[in-house]
N, CA and C of each residue as an Amber inpcrd file, in Angstrom:
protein
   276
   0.8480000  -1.1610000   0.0000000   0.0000000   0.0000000   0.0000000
   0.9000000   1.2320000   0.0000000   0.6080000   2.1720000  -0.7220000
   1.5360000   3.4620000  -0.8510000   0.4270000   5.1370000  -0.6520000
   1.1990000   5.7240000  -0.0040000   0.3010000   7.0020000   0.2320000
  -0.4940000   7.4470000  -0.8090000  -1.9350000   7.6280000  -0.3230000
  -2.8470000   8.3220000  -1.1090000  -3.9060000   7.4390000  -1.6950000
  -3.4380000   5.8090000  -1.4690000  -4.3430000   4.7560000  -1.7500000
  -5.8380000   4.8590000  -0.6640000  -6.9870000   4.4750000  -1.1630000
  -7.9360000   4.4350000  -0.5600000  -8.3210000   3.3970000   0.8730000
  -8.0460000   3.6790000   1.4180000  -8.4450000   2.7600000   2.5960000
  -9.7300000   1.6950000   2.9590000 -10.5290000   2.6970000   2.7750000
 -12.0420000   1.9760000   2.6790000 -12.7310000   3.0910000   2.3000000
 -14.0990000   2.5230000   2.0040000 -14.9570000   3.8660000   1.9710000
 -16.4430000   3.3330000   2.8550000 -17.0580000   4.5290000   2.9340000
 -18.5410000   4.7470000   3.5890000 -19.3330000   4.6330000   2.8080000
 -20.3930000   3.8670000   3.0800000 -21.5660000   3.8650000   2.1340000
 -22.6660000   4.4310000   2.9140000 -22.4410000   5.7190000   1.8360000
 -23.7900000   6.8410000   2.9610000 -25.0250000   6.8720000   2.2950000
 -25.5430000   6.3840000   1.7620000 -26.7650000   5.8020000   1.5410000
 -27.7770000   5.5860000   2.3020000 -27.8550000   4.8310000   3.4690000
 -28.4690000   4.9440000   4.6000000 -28.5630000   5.9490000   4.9760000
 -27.3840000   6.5940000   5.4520000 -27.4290000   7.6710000   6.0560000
 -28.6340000   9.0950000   5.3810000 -28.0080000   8.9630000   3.7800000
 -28.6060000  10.0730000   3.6890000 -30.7210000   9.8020000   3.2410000
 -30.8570000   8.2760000   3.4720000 -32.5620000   8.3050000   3.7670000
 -32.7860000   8.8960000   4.9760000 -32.0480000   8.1820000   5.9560000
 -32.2100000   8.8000000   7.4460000 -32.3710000  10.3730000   7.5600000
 -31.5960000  11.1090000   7.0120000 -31.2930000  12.6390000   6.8220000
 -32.8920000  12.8630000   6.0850000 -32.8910000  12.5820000   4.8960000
 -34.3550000  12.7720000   4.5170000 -35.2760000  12.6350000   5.2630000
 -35.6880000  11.4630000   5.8860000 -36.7180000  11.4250000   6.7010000
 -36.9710000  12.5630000   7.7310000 -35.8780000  12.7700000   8.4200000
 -36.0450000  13.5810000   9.4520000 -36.6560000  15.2670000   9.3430000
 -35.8420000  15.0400000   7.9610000 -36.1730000  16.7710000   7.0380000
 -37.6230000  16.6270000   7.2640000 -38.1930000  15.9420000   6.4990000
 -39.2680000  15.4970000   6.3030000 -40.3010000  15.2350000   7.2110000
 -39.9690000  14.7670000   8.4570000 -40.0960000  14.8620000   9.8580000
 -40.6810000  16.7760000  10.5810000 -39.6070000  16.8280000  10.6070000
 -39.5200000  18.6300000  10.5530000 -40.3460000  19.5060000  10.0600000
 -40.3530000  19.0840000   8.9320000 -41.1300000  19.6860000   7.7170000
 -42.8480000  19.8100000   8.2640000 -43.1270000  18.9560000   8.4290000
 -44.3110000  17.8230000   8.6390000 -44.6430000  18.7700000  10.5050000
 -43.5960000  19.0220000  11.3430000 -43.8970000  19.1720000  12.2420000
 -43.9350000  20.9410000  12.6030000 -43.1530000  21.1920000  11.3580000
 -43.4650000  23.1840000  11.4650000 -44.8530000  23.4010000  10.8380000
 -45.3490000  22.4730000   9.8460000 -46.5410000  22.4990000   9.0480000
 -47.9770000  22.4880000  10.3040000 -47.5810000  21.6440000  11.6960000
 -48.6920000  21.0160000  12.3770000 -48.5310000  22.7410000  13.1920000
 -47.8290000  22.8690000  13.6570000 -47.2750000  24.6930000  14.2380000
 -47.8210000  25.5190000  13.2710000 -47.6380000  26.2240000  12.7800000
 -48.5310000  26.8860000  11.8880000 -49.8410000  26.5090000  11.9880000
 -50.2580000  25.4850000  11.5030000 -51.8070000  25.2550000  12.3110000
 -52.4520000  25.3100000  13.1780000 -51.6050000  25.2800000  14.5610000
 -51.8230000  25.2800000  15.5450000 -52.2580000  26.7610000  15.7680000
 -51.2460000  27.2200000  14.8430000 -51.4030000  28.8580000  16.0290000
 -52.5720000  29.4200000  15.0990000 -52.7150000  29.2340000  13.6700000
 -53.8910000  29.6010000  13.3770000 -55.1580000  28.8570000  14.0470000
 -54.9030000  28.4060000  14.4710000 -56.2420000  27.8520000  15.3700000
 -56.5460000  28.9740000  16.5900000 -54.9390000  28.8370000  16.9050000
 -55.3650000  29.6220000  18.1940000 -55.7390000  31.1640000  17.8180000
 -55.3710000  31.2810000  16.6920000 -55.6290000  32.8400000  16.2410000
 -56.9550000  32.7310000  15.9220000 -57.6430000  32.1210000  15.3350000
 -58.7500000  32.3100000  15.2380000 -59.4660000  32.0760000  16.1100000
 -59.0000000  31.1610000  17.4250000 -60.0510000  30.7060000  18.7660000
 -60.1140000  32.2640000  19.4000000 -59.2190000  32.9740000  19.6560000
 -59.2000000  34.6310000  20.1500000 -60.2030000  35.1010000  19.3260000
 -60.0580000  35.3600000  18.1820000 -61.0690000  36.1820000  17.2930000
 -62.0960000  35.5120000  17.8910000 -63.0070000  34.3400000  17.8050000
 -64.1130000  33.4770000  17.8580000 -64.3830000  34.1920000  19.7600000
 -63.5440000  34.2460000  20.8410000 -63.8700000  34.5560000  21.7910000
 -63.8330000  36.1170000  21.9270000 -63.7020000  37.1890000  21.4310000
 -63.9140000  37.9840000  21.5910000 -65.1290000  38.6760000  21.0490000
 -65.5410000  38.2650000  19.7180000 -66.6440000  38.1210000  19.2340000
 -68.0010000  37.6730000  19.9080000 -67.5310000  36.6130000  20.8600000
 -68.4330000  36.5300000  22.0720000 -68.7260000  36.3750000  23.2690000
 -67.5300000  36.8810000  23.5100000 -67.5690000  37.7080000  24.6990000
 -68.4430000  39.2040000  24.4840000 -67.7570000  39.5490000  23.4440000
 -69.2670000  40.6820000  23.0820000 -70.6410000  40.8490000  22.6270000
 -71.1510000  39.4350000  22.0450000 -72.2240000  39.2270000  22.1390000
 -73.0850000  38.9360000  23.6230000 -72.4530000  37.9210000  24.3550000
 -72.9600000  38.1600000  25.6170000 -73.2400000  39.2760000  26.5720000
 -72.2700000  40.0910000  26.1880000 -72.3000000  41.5330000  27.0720000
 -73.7870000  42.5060000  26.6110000 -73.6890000  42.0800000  25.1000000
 -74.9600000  42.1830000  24.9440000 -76.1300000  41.7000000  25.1530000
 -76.0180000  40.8070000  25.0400000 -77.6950000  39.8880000  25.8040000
 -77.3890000  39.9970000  27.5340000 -76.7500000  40.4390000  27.4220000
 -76.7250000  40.7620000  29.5050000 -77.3470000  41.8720000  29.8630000
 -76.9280000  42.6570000  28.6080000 -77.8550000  44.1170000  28.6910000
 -79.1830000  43.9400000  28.5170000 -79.4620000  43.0710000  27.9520000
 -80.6140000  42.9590000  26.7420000 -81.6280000  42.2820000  28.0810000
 -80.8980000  41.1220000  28.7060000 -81.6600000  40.4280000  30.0220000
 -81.8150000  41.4190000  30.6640000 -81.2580000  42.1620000  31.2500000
 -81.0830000  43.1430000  32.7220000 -82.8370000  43.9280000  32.3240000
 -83.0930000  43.6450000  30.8970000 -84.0190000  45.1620000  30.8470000
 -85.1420000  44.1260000  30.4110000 -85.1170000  43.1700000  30.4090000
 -86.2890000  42.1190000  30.0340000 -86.3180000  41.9150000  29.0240000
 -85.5980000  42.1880000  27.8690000 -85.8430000  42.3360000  26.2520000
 -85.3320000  40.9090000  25.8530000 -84.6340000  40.0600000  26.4550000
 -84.5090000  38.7010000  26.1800000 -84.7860000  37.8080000  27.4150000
 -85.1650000  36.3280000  26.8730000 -85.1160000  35.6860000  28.1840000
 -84.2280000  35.1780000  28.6500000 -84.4970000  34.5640000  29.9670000
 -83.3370000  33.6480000  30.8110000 -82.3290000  32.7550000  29.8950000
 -83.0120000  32.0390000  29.3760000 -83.4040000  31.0940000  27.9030000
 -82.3630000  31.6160000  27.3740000 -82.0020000  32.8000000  26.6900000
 -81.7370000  32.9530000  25.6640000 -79.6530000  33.8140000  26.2020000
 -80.3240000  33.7730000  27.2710000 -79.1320000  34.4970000  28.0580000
 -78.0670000  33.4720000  28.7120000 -78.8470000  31.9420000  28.9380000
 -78.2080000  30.6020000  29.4530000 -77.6080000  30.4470000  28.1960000
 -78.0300000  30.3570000  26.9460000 -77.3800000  30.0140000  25.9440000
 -76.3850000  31.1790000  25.5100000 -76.4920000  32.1130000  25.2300000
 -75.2790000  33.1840000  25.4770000 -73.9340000  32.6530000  26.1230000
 -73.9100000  32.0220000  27.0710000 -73.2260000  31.9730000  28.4870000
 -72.4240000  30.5070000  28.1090000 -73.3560000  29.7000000  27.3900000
 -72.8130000  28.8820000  26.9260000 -72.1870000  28.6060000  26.2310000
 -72.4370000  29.6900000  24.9410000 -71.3360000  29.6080000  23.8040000
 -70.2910000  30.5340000  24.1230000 -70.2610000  30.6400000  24.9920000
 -69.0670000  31.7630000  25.8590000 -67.7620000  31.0610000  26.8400000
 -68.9840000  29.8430000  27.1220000 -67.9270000  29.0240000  27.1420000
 -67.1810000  28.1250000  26.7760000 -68.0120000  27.2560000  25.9470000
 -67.5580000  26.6490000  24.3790000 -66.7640000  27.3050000  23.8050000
 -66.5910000  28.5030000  23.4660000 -65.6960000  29.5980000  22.8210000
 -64.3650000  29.4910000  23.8250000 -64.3710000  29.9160000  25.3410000
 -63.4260000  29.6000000  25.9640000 -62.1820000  28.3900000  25.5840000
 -63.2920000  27.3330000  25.9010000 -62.7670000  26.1940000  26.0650000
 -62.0140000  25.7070000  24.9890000 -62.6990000  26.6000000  24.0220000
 -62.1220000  25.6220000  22.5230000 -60.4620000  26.6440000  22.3130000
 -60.6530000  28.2430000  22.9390000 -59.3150000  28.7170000  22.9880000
 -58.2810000  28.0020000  23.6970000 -58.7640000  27.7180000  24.5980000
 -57.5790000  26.8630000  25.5000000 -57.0570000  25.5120000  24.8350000
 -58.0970000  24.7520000  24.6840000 -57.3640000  23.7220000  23.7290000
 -56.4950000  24.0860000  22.8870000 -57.0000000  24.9080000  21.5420000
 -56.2490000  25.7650000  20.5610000 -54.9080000  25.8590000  20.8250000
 -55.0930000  27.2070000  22.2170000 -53.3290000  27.6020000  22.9450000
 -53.0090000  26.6110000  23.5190000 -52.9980000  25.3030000  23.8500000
 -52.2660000  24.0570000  24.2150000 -51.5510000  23.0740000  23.3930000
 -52.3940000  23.6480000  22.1180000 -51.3760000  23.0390000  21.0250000
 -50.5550000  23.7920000  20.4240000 -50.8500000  25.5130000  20.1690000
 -49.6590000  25.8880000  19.7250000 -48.5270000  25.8140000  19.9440000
């Protein structure tokens, strides 16, 4: 054997599926992020929207112009709206 002869070589082949996958991996997992936070961006919009509708039918109850009825359900999608933000911001 004389200097500069090849010794062995690597077969990176494997390696570079492995490398792909992971890209790909990544890829796949900034894609689920981005979704996430548009979720959560839109769960804010969706709760502020009613949070101000309720404020209105609270007014609207206080003076008799709606019923109990209609003010329980208010209250409800107020919190459905909540709830679904929090999920939302738990995944972003």
């Amino acid at each position: 054997m004389k200097a500069g002869d090849v010794l062995f070589a690597i077969d990176t082949v494997e390696l570079d599926a492995r490398r792909r996958i992971a890209e790909a991996a990544l890829a796949q997992t900034e894609a689920a992020i981005a979704v996430a936070k548009s979720q959560a961006s839109s769960a804010d919009d969706q709760v502020s929207f009613v949070e101000k509708e309720y404020k209105r039918i609270e007014g609207l109850a206080a003076t008799g112009a709606v019923t109990a009825r209609d003010l329980a359900s208010a209250e409800n999608l107020r919190t459905q709206a909540r709830n679904a933000r929090r999920t939302a911001a738990s995944r972003a």
